[in-house]
C-alpha positions in Angstrom: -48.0 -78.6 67.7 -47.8 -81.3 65.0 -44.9 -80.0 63.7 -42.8 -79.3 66.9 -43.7 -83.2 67.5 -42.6 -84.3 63.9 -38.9 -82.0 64.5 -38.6 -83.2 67.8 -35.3 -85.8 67.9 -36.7 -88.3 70.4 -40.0 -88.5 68.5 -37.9 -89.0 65.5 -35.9 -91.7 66.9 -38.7 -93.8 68.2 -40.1 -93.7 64.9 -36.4 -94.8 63.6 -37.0 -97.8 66.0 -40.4 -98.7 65.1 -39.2 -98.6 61.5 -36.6 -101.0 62.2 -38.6 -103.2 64.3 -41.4 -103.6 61.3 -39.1 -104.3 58.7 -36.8 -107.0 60.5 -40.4 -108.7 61.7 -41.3 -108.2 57.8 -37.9 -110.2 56.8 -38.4 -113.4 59.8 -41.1 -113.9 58.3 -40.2 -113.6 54.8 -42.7 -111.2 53.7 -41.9 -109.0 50.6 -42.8 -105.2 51.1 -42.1 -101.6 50.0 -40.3 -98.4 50.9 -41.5 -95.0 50.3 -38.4 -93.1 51.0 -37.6 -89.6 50.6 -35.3 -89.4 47.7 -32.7 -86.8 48.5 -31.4 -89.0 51.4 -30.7 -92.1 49.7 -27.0 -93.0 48.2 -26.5 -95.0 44.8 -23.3 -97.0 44.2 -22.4 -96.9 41.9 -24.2 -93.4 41.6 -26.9 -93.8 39.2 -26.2 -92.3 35.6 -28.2 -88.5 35.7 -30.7 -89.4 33.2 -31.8 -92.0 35.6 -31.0 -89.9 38.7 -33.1 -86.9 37.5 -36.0 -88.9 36.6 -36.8 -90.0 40.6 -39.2 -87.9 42.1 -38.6 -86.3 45.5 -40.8 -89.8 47.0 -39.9 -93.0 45.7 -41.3 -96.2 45.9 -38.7 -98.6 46.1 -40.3 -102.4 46.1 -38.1 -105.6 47.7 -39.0 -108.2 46.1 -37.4 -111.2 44.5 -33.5 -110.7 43.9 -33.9 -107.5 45.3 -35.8 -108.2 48.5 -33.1 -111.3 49.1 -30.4 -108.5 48.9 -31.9 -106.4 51.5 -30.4 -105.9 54.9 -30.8 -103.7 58.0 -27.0 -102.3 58.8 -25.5 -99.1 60.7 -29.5 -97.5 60.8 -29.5 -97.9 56.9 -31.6 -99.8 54.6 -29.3 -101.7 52.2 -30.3 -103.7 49.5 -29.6 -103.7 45.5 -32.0 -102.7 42.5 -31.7 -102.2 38.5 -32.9 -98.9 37.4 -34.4 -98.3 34.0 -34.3 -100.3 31.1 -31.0 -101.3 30.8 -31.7 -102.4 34.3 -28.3 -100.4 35.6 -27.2 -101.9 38.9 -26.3 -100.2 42.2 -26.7 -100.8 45.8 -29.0 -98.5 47.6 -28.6 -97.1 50.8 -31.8 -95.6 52.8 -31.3 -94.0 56.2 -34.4 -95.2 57.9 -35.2 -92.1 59.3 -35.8 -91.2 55.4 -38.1 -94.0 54.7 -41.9 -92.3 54.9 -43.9 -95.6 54.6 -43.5 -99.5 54.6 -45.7 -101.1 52.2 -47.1 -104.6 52.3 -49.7 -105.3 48.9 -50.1 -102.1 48.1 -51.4 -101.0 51.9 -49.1 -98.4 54.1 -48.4 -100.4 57.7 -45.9 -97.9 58.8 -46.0 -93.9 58.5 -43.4 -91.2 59.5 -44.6 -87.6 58.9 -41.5 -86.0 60.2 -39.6 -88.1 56.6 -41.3 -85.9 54.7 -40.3 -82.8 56.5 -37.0 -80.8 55.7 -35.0 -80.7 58.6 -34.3 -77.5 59.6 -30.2 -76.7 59.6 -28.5 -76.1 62.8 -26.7 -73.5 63.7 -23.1 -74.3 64.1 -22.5 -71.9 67.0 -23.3 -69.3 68.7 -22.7 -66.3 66.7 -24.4 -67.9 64.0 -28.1 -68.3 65.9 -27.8 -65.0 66.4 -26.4 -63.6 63.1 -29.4 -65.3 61.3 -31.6 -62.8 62.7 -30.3 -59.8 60.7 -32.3 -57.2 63.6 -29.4 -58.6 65.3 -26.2 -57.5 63.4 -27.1 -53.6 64.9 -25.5 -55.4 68.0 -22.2 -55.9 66.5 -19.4 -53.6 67.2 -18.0 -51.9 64.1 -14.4 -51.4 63.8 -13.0 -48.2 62.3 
């Protein structure tokens, strides 16, 4: 049941929103927080170098604060803001989907979870044939030309 609720798409959305909601409230008034976002969703540009890219785990804690929190902004459903990596302190500008973020942070305590971040979507079929083709019982049902 919990994990039909967590892949269901209006559950997800309305998590989405509440995500949204918490983190503009968190910037009116100013408040410095965290992101625990699920790694393989989030775009780097530039794209970080791979010894600094292979080195996030699959969860990252991303923390706004000072230049980086005054970067951040909420645009097209993304979370937006720039960060140095490492200890050259590499620049990019990260972009998190906010369905991908799994908690907010605010001094060191979660306010906001989403389960269904941490959960690998499963791929849709892109038609028909292919739903039932992924069954491989069903390929008997094919008609074989000869």
């Amino acid at each position: 049941m919990l994990y039909d609720l967590l892949q269901d798409e209006e559950f997800a959305i309305l998590l989405k929103n509440h995500a949204t909601d918490v983190m503009l409230y968190l910037f009116e008034k100013n408040e410095e927080f965290g992101v625990l976002v699920n790694t393989q969703m989030v775009s780097f540009d530039p794209m970080l170098p791979d010894e600094l890219y292979q080195k996030l785990p699959e969860f990252t804690l991303f923390l706004l604060a000072n230049y980086t929190y005054e970067s951040a902004h909420i645009e097209n459903g993304n979370l937006i803001f720039e960060a140095g990596f490492g200890p050259e302190n590499f620049g990019s500008v990260v972009t998190v989907p906010i369905e991908a973020i799994l908690q907010i942070i605010v001094d060191e305590t979660p306010i906001f979870v989403n389960l269904s971040a941490s959960l690998k979507k499963k791929a849709q079929p892109k038609n028909s044939m292919e739903a039932l083709l992924s069954n491989p019982e069903n390929r008997k049902f094919l008609k074989k030309e000869e």
